[in-house]
BAMI-438811 format. One record per residue: x, y, z of N, C-alpha, C in turn; residue in one letter. Coordinates in pm, whole numbers, plus 50000, padded with zeros to 5 digits. Example, Ala and Ser with C-alpha at 12.3 -4.5 7.8 and 13.67 -1.06 7.14 Angstrom:
# BAMI-438811
513194943150780512304955050780513204967050780A;512854977550708513674989450714512905000350787S;
# end
This chain:
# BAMI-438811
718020940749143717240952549109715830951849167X;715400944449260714500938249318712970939849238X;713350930749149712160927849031711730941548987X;712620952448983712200966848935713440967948821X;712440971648698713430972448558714320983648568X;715650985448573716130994648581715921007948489X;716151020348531716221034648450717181036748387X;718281034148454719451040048373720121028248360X;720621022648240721611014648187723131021948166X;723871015048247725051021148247726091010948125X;726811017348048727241011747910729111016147927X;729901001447911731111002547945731930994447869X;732690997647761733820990947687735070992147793X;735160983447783737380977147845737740971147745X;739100977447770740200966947702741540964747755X;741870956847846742900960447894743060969848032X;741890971248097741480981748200742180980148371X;742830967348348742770961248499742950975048599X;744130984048577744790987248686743540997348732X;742751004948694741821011348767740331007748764X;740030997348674738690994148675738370992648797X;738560984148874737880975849033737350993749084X;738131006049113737371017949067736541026149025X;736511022648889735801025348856733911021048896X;734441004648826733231001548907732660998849021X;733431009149142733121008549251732041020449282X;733071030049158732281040949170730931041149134X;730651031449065728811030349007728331026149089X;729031014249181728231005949291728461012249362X;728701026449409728291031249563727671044349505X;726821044149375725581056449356724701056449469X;724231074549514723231069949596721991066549514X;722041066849397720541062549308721751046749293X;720431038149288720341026949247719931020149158X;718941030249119717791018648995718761020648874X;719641009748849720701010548718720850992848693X;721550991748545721980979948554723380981648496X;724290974848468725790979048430725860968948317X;726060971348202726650970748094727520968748091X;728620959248035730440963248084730850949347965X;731420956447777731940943747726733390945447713X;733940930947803734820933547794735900926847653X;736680939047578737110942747448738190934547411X;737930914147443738990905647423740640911247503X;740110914247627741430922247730742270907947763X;743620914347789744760902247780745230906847935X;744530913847982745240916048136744260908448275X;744800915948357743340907848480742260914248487X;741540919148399740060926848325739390918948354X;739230904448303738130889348298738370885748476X;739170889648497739160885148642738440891948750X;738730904548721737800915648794736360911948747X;736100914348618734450911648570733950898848679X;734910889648639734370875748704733420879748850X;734450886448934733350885349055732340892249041X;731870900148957730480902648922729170898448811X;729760884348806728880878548707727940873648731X;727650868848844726140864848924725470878148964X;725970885448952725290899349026723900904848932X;723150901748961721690907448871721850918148790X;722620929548867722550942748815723780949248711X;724320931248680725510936548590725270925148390X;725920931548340725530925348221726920925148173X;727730909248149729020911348142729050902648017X;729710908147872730070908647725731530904647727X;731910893547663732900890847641733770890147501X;733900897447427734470897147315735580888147272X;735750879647197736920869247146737630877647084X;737510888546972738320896346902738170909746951X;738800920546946738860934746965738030936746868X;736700947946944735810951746817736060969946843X;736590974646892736830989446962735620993546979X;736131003947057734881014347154733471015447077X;733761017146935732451030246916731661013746898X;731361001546814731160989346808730650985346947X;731400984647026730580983047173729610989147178X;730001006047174729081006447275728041009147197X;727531006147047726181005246989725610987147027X;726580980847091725840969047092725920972647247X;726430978647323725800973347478724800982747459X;724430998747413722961001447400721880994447326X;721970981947234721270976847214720870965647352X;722180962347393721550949447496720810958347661X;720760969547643720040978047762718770978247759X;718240975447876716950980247880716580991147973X;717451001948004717281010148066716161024847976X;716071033248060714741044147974716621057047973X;717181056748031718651064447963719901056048026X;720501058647921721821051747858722951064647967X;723371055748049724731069248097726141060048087X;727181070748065728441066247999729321061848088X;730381054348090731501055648187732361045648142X;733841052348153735131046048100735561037548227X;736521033648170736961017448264738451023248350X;738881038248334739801047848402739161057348483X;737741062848476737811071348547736821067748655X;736291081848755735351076648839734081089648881X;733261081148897732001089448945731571095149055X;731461103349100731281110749241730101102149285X;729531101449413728331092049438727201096949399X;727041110149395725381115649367725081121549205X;726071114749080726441119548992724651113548953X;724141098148951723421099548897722131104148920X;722001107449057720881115249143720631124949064X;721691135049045721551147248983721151145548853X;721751137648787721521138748633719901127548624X;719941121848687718431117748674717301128248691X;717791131948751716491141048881716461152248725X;717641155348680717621164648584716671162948460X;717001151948382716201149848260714851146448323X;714671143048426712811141048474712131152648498X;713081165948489712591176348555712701185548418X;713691180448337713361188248153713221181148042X;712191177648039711441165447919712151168647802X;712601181347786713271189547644714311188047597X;715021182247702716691179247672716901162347639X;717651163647580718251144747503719521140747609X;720261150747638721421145647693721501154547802X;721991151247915722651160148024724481153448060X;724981160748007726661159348123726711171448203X;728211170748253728911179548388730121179048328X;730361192948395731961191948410732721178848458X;734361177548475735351168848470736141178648553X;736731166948661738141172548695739131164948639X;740181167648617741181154248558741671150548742X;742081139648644743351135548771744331126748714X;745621120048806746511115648688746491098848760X;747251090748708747691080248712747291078248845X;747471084948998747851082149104746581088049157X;745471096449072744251097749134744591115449160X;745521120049156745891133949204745301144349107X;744851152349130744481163649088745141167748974X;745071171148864745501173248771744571186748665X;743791190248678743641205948619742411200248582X;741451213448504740281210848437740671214448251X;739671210748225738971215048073738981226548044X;739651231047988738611244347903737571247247895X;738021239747761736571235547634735591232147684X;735621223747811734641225647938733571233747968X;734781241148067734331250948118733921264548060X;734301263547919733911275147845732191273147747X;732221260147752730331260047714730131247547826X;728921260247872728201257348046726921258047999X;726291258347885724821253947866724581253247682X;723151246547671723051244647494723391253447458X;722791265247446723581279647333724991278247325X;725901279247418727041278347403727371261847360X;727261252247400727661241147346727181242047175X;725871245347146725621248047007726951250046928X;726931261646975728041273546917729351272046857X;729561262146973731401256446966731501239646929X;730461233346925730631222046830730721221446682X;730891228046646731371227046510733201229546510X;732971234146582734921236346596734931227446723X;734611220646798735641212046882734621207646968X;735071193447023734371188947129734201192047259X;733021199647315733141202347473732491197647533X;731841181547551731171174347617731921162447648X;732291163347760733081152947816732241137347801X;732421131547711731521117447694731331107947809X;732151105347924731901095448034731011103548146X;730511115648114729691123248193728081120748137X;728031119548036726421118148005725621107748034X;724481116248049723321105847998722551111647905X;722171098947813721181101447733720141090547745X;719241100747670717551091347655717881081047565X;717671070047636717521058647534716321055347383X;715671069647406714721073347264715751075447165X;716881083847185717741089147124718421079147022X;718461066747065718881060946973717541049546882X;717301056946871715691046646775715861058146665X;716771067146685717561069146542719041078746518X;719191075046616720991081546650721891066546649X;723071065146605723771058246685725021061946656X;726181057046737727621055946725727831054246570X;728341066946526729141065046386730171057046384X;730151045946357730931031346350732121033446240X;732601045946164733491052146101734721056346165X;734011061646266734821071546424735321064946498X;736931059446501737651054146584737981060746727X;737961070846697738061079946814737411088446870X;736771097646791735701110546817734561104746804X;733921093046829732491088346813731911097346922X;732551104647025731161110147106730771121947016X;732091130446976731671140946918731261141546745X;731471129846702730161129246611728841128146642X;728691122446744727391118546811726681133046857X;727401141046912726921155646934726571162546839X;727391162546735727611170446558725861165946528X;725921147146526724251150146488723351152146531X;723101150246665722151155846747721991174046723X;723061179846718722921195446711722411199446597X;722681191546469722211190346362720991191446341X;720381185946424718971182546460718191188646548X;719431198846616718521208346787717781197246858X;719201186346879718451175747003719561182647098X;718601187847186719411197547345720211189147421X;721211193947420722731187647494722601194147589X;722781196247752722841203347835723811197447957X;724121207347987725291206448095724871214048259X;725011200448331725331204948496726671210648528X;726261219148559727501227948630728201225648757X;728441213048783729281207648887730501198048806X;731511194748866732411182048812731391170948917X;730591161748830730361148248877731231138948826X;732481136748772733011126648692734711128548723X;735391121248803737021127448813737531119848674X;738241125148534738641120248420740161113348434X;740161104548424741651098248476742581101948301X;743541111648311744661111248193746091104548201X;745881091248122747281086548184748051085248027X;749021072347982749561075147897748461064547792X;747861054847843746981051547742745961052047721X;745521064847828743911071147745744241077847585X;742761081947563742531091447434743241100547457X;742621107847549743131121647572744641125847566X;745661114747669746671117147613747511112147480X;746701099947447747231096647326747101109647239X;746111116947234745781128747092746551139647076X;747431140247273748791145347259749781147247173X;749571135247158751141130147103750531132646938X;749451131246912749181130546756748991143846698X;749131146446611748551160646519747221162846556X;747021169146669745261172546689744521178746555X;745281183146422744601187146327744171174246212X;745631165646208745381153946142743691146746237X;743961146046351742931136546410741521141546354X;741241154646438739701164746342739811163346210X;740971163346110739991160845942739461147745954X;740291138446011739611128845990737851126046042X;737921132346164736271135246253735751139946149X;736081155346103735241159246005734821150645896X;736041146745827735241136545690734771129645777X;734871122045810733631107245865732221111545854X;731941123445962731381131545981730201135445896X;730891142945722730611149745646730301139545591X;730831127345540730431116745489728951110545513X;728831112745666727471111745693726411118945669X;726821128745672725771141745622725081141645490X;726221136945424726021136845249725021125745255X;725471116245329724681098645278723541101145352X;722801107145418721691112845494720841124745433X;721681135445389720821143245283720421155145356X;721621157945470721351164045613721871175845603X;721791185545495721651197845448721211210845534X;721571219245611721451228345681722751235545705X;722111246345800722961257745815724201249745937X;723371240946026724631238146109725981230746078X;725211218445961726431211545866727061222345824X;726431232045730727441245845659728491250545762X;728231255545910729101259545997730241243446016X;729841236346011730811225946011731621220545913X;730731222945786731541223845682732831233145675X;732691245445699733501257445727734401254245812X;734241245945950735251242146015736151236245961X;735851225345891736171216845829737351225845716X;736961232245652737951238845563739531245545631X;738771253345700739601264045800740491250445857X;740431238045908740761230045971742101222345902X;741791222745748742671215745655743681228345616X;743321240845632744141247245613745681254245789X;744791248645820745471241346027746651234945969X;746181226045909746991212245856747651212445815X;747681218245680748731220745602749861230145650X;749351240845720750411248545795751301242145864X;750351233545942751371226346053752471220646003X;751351209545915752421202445801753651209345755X;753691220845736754761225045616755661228945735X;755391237245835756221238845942756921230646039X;756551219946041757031203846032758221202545966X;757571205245863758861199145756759961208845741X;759901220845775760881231145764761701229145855X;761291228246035761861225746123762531211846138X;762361202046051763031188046084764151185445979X;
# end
């Protein structure tokens, strides 16, 4: 980093990542911005994960975590933002990959709007083999704060391996350590809570790899309504133990209702049909 403290700390849980990591983190090492350092713990992985890390363990600009037990995602990654010393924290999974000028843009961005906490981008998917595979919606349907406001209370539309955030942000935010799964979009729930500005570039900087053991397609296969009560309580749980009373919890609260009554429908129609 040639005796210059890096800006952006880049923050990365694996577990088990071999077949596309070397990828991934190729994709960070050929940013045309440089001033970064890489974060990367790897999540007690039983595959050739430790082997890949290995050749980057002398490398100045990497910071490599080795876990003895599985501590999952949201656990990481409040301890690799603690071990950062970057001025913003940007995300990236151990499947997907970064276009080269992803962090140009999103740097250049938050230096140019002191006002915003977070900036992501759109996502293209792609599948197993790197191929094109469709976009987001939920995406593409909130393209700036007002609209992201709007629709976080009913569902997540911030693709989490796209952001950056200010590393101020967490001197009193962190990963709801409750949230096995939706920790980004609790993480949004309180920031909005708070009108800390989420904002979105309107390009895909990030190709999202969906295979059979990401999130994304795992949540397939699960009751997407079972998964959200659970987001919500965690969620709401926090709200209560915080004392975090407003109109935006109320709209989420409301989700939250409407959401269990999702559920039960599903549920019963489940059971009719089987």
């Amino acid at each position: 980093m040639d005796g210059k403290a890096p800006l952006v700390s880049v923050v990365m849980s694996v577990f088990n990542g071999g077949q596309w990591l070397q990828a991934a983190i190729d994709s960070i090492v050929q940013q045309t911005y440089t001033n970064w350092e890489f974060v990367i713990i790897d999540d007690a992985s039983n595959d050739d994960t430790k082997t890949i890390l290995n050749a980057y363990s002398q490398n100045p600009k990497f910071k490599i975590i080795t876990n003895q037990q599985n501590k999952g995602l949201t656990k990481n990654l409040n301890t690799g933002i603690a071990l950062s010393k970057g001025e913003f924290i940007a995300r990236m999974d151990a499947d997907d990959i970064s276009v080269p000028d992803r962090f140009a843009k999103q740097v250049a961005y938050l230096q140019s709007n002191p006002g915003v906490e977070v900036v992501s981008s759109f996502i293209e998917f792609i599948d197993e083999n790197g191929h094109a595979a469709g976009q987001w919606d939920d995406d593409r349907n909130a393209t700036n704060w007002k609209k992201i406001k709007r629709k976080l209370p009913w569902y997540s539309c911030v693709a989490h391996p796209t952001v950056i955030i200010r590393k101020t942000v967490f001197e009193n935010y962190k990963y709801n350590e409750s949230q096995q799964n939706s920790q980004d979009w609790d993480l949004w729930l309180q920031l909005a809570a708070d009108d800390k500005v989420i904002e979105k570039i309107n390009e895909s900087l990030l190709f999202y790899r969906v295979h059979k053991q990401s999130m994304t397609a795992g949540s397939l296969k699960k009751s997407a309504f079972r998964k959200m009560h659970n987001t919500y309580r965690n969620y709401l749980q926090l709200v209560i133990s915080n004392r975090k009373f407003n109109l935006f919890n109320l709209k989420v609260f409301f989700a939250f209702l409407v959401n269990i009554v999702k559920l039960l429908l599903s549920t019963l129609k489940r059971a009719i049909t089987s």
